[in-house]
N, C-alpha and C positions, 0 to 999 in steps of 0.2 A: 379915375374911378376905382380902377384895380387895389391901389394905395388904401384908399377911404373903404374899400371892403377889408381888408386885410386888418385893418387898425379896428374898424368894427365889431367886423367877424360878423357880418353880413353877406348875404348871398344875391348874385345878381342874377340878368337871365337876359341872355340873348337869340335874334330871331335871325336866320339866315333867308329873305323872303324871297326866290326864283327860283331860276331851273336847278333841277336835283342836281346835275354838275359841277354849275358854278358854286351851288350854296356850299357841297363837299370838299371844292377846291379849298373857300375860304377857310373852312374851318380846317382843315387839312393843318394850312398856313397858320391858323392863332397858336393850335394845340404845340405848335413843336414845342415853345416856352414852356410847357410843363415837362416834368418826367413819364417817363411812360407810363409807369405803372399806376399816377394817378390822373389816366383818363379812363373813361368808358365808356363805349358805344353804345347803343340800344339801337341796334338795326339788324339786319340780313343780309349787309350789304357793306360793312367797313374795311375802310381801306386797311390795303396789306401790313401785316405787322399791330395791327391795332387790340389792343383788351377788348374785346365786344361780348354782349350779351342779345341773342335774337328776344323777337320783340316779347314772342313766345311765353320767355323765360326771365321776362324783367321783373318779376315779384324776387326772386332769389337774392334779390342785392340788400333785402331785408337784412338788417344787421351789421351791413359792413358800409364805410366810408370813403369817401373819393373829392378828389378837390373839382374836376368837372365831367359833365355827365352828358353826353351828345344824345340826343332824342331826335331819332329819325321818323318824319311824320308822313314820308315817304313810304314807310315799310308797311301800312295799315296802324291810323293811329288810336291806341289802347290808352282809354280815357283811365281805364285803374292802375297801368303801368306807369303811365306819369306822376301819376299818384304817389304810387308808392317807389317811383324813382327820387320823387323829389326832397324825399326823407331824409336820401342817402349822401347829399351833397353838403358836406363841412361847412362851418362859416368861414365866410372870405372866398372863396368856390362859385363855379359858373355854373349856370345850366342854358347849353345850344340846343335851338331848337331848329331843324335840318325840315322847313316849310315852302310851301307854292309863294308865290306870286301874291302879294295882299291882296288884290280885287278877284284874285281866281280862289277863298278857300271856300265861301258859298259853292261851288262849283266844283270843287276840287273831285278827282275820282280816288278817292281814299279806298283803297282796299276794306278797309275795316267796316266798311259798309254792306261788304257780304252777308257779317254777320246778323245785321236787320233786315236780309233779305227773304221777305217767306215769300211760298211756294203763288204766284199772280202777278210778283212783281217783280222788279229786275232793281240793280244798284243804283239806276238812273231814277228811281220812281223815291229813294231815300234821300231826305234834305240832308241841307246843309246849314242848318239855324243851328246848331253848337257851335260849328267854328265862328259864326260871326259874332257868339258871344266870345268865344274865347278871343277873340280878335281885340274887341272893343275893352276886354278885363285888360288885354297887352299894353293897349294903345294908351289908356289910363293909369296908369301902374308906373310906381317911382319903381326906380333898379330897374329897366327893362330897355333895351338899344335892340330894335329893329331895322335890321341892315340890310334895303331891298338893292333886287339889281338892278330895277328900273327906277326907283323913286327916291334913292340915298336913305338917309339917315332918319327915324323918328326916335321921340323918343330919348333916353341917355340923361335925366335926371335922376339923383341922387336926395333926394328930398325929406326922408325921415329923420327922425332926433337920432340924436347919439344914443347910442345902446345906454342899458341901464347896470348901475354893477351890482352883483348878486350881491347878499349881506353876508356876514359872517358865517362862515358855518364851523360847527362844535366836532362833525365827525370825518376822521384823518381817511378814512375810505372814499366820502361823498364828496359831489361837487358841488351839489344845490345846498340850500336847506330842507325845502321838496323832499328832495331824494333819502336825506338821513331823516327826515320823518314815514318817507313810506318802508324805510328798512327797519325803522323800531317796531313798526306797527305789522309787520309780516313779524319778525322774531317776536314778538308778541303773543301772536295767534301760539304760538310753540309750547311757551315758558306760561303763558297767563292761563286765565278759563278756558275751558273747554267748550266748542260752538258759538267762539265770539269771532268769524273773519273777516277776514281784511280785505279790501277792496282798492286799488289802486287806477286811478284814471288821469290820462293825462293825453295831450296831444303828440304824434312823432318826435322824436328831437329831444324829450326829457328826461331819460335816464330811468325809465320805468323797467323794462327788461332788468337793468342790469342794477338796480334794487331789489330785487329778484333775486340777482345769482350772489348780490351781496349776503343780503340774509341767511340765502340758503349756506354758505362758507359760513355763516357765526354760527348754526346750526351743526351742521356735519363737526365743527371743532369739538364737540360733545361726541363720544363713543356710542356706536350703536344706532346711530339715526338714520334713519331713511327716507329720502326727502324723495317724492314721485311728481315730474313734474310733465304737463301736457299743453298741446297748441294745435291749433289744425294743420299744420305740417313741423316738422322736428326742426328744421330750417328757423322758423319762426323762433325758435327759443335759443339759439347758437351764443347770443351774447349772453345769456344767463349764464350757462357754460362755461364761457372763457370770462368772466367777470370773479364766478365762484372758484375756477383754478386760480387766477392769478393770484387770489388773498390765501391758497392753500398749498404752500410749499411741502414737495414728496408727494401730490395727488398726480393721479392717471386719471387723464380724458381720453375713453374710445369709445365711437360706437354706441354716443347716446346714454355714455354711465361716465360719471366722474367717480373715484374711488377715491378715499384719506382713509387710512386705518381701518378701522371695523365699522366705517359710516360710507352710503352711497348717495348720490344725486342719479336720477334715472330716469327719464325720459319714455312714457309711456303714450300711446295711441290713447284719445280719447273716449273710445266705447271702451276699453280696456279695463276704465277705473268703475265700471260697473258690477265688475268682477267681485267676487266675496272674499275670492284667496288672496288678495291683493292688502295689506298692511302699509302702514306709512307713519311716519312721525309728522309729518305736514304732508300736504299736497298743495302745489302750486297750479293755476291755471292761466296761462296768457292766453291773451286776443281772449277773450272771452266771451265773449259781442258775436264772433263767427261762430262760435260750438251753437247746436243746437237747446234753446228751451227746456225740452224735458231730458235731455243731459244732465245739464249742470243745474237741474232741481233733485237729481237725483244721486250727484256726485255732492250737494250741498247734505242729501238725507245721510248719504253712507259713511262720508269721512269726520272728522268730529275738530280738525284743525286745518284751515284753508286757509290761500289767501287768490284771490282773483286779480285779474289786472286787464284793462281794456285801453284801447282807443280811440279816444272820443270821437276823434274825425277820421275812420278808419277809410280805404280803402275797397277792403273786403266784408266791413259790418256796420253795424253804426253805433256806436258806443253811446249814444243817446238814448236809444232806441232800449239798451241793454240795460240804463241805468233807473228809465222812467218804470219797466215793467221788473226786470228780477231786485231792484232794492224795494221795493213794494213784496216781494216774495219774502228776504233779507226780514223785512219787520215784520210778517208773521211768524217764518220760522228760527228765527237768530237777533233775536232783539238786542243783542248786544255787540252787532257789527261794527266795524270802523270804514269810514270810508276817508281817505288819502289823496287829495288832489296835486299834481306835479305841474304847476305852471309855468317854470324858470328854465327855458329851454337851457341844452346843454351844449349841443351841436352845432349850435350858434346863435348869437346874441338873440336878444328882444328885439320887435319893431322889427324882424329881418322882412326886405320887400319880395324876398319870393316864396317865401310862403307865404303873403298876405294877399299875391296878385293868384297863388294855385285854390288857398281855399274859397274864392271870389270863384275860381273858374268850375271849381270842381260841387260850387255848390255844398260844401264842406261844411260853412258855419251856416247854412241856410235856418234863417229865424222865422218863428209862428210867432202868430198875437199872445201880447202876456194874459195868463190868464184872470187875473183881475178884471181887465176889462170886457170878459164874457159873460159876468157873474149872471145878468139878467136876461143872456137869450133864451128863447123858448124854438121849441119846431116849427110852430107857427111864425115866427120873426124870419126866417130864411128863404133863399130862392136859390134853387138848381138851377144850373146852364152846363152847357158844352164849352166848352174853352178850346178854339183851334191852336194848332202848335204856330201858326205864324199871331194869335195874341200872346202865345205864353214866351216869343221869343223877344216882344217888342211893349213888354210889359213886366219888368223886371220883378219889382214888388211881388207882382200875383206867382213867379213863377215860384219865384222863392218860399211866399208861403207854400204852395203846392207840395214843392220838395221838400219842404222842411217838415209839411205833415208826414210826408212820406217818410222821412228820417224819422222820426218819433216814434213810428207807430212799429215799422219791420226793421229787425235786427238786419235785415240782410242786405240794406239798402246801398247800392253802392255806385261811386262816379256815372258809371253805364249806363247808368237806369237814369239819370238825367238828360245824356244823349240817347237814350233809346224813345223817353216820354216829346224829346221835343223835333225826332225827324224819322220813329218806325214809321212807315208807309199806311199801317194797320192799325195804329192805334186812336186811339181817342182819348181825351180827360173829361172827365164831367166832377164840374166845382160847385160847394156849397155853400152860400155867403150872406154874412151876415152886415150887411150894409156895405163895407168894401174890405172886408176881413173874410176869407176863406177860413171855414169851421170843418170840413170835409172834404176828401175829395177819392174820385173811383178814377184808374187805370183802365182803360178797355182794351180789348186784341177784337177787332172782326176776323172769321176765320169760316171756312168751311164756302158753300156754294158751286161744288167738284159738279163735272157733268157725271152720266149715268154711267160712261166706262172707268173714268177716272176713281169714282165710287166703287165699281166692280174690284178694279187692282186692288185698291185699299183695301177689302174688307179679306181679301184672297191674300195679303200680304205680298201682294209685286208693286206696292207704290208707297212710300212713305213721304205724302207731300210734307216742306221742311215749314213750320210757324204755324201748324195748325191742331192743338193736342187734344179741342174738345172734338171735334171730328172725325177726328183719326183713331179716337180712342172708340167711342163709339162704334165705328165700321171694324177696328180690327178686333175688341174685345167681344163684340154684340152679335157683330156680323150683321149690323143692319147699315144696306145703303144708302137709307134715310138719311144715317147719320154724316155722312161727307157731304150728302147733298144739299143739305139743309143749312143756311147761315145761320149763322150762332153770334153772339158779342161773347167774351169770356173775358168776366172781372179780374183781374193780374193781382190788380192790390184795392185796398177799400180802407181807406182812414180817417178818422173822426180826434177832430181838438181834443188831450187830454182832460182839460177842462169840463169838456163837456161830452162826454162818453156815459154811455148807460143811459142816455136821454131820449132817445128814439131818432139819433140824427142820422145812425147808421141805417135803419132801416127805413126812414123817410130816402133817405138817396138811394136806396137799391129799388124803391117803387118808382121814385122818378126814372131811374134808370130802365126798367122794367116797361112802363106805360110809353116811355119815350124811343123804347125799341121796338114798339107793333108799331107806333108812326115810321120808322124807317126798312122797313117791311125786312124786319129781320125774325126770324123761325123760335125761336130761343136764345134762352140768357142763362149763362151758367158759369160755373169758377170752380177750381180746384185749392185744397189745402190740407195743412197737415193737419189731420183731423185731431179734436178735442173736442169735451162735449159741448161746450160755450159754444164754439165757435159752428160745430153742426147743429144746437139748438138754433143759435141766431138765421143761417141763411133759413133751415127749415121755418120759422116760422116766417121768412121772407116769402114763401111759397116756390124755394128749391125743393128737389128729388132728391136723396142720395141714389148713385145710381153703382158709385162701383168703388172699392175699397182695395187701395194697392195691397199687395201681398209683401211688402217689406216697408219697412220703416225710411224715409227721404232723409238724405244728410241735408238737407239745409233745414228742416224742418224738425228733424226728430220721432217727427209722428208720420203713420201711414195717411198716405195722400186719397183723399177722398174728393171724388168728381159727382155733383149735385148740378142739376137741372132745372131749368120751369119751362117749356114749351110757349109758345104765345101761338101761333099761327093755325090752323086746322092740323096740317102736318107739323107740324113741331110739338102739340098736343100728342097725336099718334106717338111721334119717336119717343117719347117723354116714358108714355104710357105703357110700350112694348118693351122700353130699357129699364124700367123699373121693374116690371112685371118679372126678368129675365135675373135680372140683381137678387129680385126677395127669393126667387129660388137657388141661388148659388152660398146667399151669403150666410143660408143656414147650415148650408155642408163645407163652408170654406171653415168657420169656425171651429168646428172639429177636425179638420186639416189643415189648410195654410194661415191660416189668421188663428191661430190658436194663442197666439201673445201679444195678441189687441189689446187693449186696458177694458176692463170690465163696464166702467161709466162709459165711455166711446160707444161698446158693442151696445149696451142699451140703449144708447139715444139713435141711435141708427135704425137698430128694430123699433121702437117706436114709431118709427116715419115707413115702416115698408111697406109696401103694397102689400097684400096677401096672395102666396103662390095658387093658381091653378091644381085639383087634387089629381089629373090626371094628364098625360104628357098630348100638348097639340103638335100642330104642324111644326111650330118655333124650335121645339123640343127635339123634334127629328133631324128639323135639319141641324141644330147644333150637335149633333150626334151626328151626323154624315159628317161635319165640318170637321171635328175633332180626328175622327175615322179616316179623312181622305184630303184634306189641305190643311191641316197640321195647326187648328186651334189650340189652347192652351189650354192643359186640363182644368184649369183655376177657374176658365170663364164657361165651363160647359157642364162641371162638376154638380148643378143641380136641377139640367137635363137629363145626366145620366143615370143620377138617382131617382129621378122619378120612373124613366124607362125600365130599370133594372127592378123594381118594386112593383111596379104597374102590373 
């Protein structure tokens, strides 16, 4: 099999399945057959002498290559780390995987379970429906030898076609054809029109980066250029770098700057290029998908020659997600965009079986209904339901549509949010379907229901229970008990069929969600996001509250995060009505102090929905003035108590 990879340049995957011992004995024993330096660990725990990366820190292998790649599923297993481990390994190259017992991973005590552990339940109360899929993606999957120590051998076909050989290619730099078309089309952006950019999309493994650092070397060979290039970490762009030194003999790479003569490549922080002092002869943007929305609408307004480049099946974004919402931006404001598709991997052949068995596992290519066949639903055609995570684990179809709306709809979607949708303790799905096609579907967190002292710490700041933000935020910003004490659902995400968006589908599911949360005698229903006017016009006319407006801008988001309410219950009513109350007085004085760089549309849709403040200070008023005064409130949440007092 070794051979048959080798000659392919295919990648295989193997499974070490019992005690952590013996699984690192075995492997211990295969790895000596390589040279050292191209193996590497992903654990906390590798044996003496070994290249290891903790599990921590397994995003950083971004960029660089390895013939095998030991994945310790012992250490707490990181569904995005695998991910983007799996990038990293060559064709003809292994990936071990260092796992329980086949019939123990339902069951297994993964560490990595802490991380869905909120504040009522413990790691035992978090399933185990991922690993059985991932189990079953293994057990089905050509290129995969599952070596148990109880049960021998599964598994160990070899079953794909031969790789397929790339066509000619015309340019002495590239490897694809792909790849020398996504380099003419960024030098392009340079030498052609102005505000016509480039767009580059392609899966890991295709030479996208380093089409990238090709360009930017034919570029810099011109005197005077200055190429500024950015990613959500500087890591992320390393092969741009050494792609653009190597074609540029007598340049100096340090520190984030490539230098040839009187031209630079330069490597800037993303809010950075918001900057007005900031010049460039191109700007380049990788991962694109991860930057925030009103960034990169705003790095499209200021620079006038770009070129973007994403990942379709990202890891950390969803390149989908990225493609369906800012190329709809692209043909408003840049009608003369190109967009570059890279699909000839480079890394290793076509048809390789381990990335066919990760993006199965990871949920990666997850596919929604085409939309042709939606053309005739209406709101009235559909029915809402709850979907338990033991249907979504034993019901492939549905889950995948599921995720796959999910994928479409948030840039930010990532492996985790798959394992979190199908064993958090707390969550819930509720799906919208149109005969047996999902058009919709909401995320839920239940959260909150604290007794009266756990309430008390909270709002006093000695408790910060961990999984519960609409609660917590409520008691710590408000200082009302109600708020911890009171159960809440809180919508996480909420996505509607491209297709069929702006139809009322979104807002038929937040009533069923709504009506179907007094039957389950919960208090209120509420969601945070990065606020826009759309997106607070929409829940507002859902009959949310705005109730509180973050004083800084969210990196995943871009925008300041806005927390919106609707009580259902007699008390959840009250809390609804005393935190609104408490809002429409702060958020007239916040705006002339911390929110003073809100976007003008946002601040108006907001005042539109406020309550109107009380013209003189009550009981509420005092005490948030004693609070402020003597347990250490934040002046942001109290600032239009105080000004009423001080005027009164």
């Amino acid at each position: 099999m070794h051979g048959v990879l080798r000659t392919r340049r295919h990648r295989a995957t193997g499974v070490l399945a019992g005690e952590y011992g013996w699984g690192r004995i075995q492997i211990a024993d295969y790895v000596r057959r390589y040279s050292p330096g191209s193996v590497l660990w992903i654990s906390d725990n590798a044996p003496r002498g070994s290249e290891r990366l903790p599990v921590s820190r397994a995003r950083s292998v971004l960029g660089r290559e390895t013939d095998v790649i030991v994945f310790d599923g012992f250490a707490g297993f990181d569904i995005d780390a695998l991910g983007a481990v799996g990038g990293s390994i060559r064709g003809g190259g292994l990936l071990l995987l260092l796992m329980p017992a086949l019939d123990n991973w339902q069951h297994f005590d993964d560490p990595a379970k802490e991380r869905m552990t909120v504040h009522g339940y413990t790691a035992a109360d978090v399933g185990g429906r991922w690993f059985e899929h991932l189990k079953r993606c293994l057990l089905e999957a050509s290129g995969v030898i599952i070596l148990s120590q109880h049960d021998g051998v599964h598994g160990g076909g070899l079953t794909v076609a031969p790789s397929l050989v790339s066509g000619e290619v015309h340019d002495v730099d590239c490897v694809t054809g792909d790849q020398a078309d996504a380099v003419a089309a960024v030098t392009r952006t340079v030498r052609g029109h102005r505000r016509r950019p480039a767009v580059l999309v392609s899966d890991r493994g295709r030479g996208k980066s380093a089409a990238l650092g090709i360009a930017a070397a034919r570029v810099l060979r011109d005197p005077g250029q200055r190429i500024l290039v950015t990613a959500p970490r500087r890591s992320a762009v390393a092969s741009v770098f050494l792609h653009a030194a190597r074609l540029l003999p007598g340049s100096v790479l340090h520190e984030g700057q490539l230098c040839v003569a009187s031209s630079v490549l330069e490597f800037v922080a993303p809010e950075r290029l918001r900057s007005k002092a900031l010049t460039a002869s191109l700007v380049m943007i990788d991962e694109a998908a991860a930057l925030p929305t009103p960034l990169l609408h705003d790095i499209l307004r200021r620079y006038s020659r770009l070129a973007f480049a994403t990942t379709v099946h990202g890891y950390e974004g969803s390149g989908r997600a990225f493609e369906l919402r800012f190329s709809q931006h692209l043909d408003q404001h840049s009608a003369g965009w190109r967009r570059v598709q890279l699909n000839t991997p480079i890394r290793w052949a076509a048809g390789d079986p381990l990335e066919e068995w990760l993006f199965r596992a990871l949920a990666l290519n997850a596919r929604i209904a085409e939309s042709a066949s939606l053309g005739g639903v209406r709101v009235e055609d559909v029915k809402s339901k709850y979907l338990s995570q033991g249907e979504l684990a034993t019901q492939p179809d549905v889950l995948e549509q599921v995720f796959g709306l999910m994928v479409q709809a948030h840039y930010r979607t990532r492996p985790y949010d798959l394992r979190y949708l199908m064993d958090a303790p707390n969550v819930s799905v509720v799906a919208m379907f149109a005969d047996d096609t999902v058009v919709a579907v909401a995320l839920l967190a239940i959260e909150g229901g604290f007794d009266q002292d756990t309430a008390s710490a909270i709002v006093d700041g000695r408790r910060r229970p961990r999984g519960h933000l609409l609660p917590e935020s409520l008691g710590v910003h408000f200082g009302l008990e109600a708020g911890p004490m009171a159960r809440c659902a809180r919508i996480v995400r909420i996505a509607v069929h491209p297709a069929l968006r702006c139809r009322g589908l979104g807002s038929s599911l937040v009533s069923f969600i709504l009506e179907s949360s007094r039957g389950r005698s919960l208090d209120s229903v509420g969601t945070t996001f990065g606020a826009t006017p759309a997106l607070t016009r929409f829940w507002g006319h859902a009959g949310l509250q705005p109730l509180r407006l973050g004083v800084r801008r969210g990196t995943a988001s871009g925008g300041h995060a806005l927390l919106m309410l609707k009580g259902l219950s007699a008390s959840g009513i009250d809390l609804a009505q005393s935190a609104s109350e408490v809002f429409a007085r702060n958020f007239r004085c916040q705006l002339a102090d911390t929110l003073t760089l809100v976007p003008t549309e946002v601040v108006l849709e907001i005042l539109g929905q406020c309550a109107m403040a009380p013209a003189m200070p009550d009981t509420r008023q005092w005490r948030d003035a004693a609070a402020f005064a003597f347990l250490g409130r934040n002046y942001e949440d109290v600032v239009g108590s105080l000004e009423t007092i001080v005027w009164w």
